[in-house]
N, C-alpha and C positions, 0 to 999 in steps of 0.2 A: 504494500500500500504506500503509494508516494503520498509527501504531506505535501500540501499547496501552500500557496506565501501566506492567506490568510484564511482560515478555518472555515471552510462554507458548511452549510445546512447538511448538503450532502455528503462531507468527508465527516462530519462528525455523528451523522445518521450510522454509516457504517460503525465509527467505534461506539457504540449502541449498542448496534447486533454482536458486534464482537463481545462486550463485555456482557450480555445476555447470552451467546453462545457459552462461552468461556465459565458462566455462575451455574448454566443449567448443567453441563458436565461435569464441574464440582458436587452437587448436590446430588447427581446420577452415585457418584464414586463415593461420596458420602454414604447412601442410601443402600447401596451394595455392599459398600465394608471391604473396598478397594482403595479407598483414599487414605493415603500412608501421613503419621503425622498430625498437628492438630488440622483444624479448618478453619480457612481464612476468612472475616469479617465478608458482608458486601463492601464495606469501605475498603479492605484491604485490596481486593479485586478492581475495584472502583479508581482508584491511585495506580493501579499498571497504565489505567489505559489516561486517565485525566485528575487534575486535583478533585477532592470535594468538593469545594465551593463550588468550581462550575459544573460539577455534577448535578447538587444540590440548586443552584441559578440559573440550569438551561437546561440540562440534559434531561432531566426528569419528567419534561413535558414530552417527551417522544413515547413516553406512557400513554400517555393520550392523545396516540395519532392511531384511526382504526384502519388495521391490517387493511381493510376493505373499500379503502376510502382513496380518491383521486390523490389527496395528498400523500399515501404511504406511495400508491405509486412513483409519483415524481420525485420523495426520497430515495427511492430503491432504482432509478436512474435508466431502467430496463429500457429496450426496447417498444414503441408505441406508448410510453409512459404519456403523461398527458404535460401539455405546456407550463409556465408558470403561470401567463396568464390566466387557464383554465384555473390553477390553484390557487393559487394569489390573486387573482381579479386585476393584475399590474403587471404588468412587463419591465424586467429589473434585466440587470446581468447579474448581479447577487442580492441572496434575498436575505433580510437581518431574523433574529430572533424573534424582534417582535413581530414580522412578515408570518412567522411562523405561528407562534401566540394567537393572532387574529384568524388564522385558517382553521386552527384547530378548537376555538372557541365557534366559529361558522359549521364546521363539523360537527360541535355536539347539538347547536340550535336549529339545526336542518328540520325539525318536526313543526315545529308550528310557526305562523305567521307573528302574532303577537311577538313571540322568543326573538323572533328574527329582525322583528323592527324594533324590540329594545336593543339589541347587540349591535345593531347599524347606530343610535345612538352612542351607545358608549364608547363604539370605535372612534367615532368621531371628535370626541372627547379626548382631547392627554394629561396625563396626570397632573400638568404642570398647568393646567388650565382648568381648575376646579371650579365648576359656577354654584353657584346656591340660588335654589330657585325659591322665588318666595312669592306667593298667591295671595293677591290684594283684594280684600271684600270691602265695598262701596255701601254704607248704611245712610238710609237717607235719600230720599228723592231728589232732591237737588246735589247732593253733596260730590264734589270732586277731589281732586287728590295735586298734589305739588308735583314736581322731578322726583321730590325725597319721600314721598310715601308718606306723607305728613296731613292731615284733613283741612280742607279749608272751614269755614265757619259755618256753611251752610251742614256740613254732614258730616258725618265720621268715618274715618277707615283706620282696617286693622290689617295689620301683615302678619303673617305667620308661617314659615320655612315649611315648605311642603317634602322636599328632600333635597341632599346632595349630592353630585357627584364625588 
C-alpha cells in the first residue's frame, strides 16, 4: 500500500479494513486457543495502523458507512463504483472529513422527508455560526414591536428562545 502526500478518504478507508481485518483474526485465534501470548487491547491494534486520537476523531465514523450504501462503494474505489458527485452531491478532487460526516448522516436520514429536510438545515448551518432562534408573540391589536424586540406603547410582546442550533 503506497501512502499518498496527504491522507485521503480512501487511503484511510483501507487502513479501516485492514485494522478490522487484522482485530477479526485476533479474536478468531483468541476464540480457538491459537493465539500464543496475552491479547492485545483494540487500542493496541488501533496504534499499528494510526494514533488514537485520530482513531477516536475520524476513523470511527467509517462504523457508520452501510456496506450497502453508494458511499461504501466509492470508498472501496472498485470498478463502476459511483462518482463523488453521486456521493457527495459536489464534485471535489479531495473530499475532507466533514464531506464524509455529511454523507453519512444523508445515509442514515434516507427514510423520511421530515429527517431529511431537518439534516439539509443543519448542514447548512457550521458550528461557528450558531443562530438562536427566538419566536416573537404580538399581544394587543395595535401593538408593534422595535428592531430590539422591545413593545411599543400600544401593545406588548414577548420573546422566548424557541431552540438553538
Amino acid at each position: 500500500m503506497e501512502r499518498p502526500a496527504n491522507l485521503s478518504l480512501r487511503f484511510a478507508f483501507q487502513k479501516f479494513q485492514a485494522f478490522e481485518s487484522v482485530q477479526e483474526k485476533i479474536q478468531t485465534q483468541i476464540a480457538d486457543k491459537t493465539w500464543v501470548g496475552k491479547s492485545p487491547s483494540k487500542d493496541d491494534v488501533i496504534e499499528i495502523f494510526i494514533s488514537k486520537s485520530v482513531w477516536y476523531s475520524k476513523f470511527k465514523h467509517f462504523d457508520h458507512v452501510n456496506p450497502n450504501s453508494k458511499l461504501y462503494l466509492w470508498l472501496e474505489d472498485q470498478d463502476g463504483a459511483p462518482t463523488g458527485l453521486e456521493v457527495f452531491g459536489i464534485q471535489k478532487d479531495n473530499y475532507s472529513w466533514a464531506d464524509l460526516n455529511l454523507a453519512i448522516q444523508r445515509q442514515a436520514t434516507m427514510g423520511g422527508k421530515k429527517k431529511r429536510k431537518a439534516q439539509l438545515v443543519e448542514e447548512k448551518e457550521s458550528p461557528k455560526r450558531k443562530k438562536k432562534f427566538v419566536q416573537m408573540e404580538v399581544t394587543g391589536s395595535k401593538g408593534s414591536t422595535s428592531k430590539k424586540g422591545s413593545p411599543s406603547k400600544k401593545g406588548s410582546v414577548s420573546s422566548k428562545p424557541t431552540h438553538s442550533l
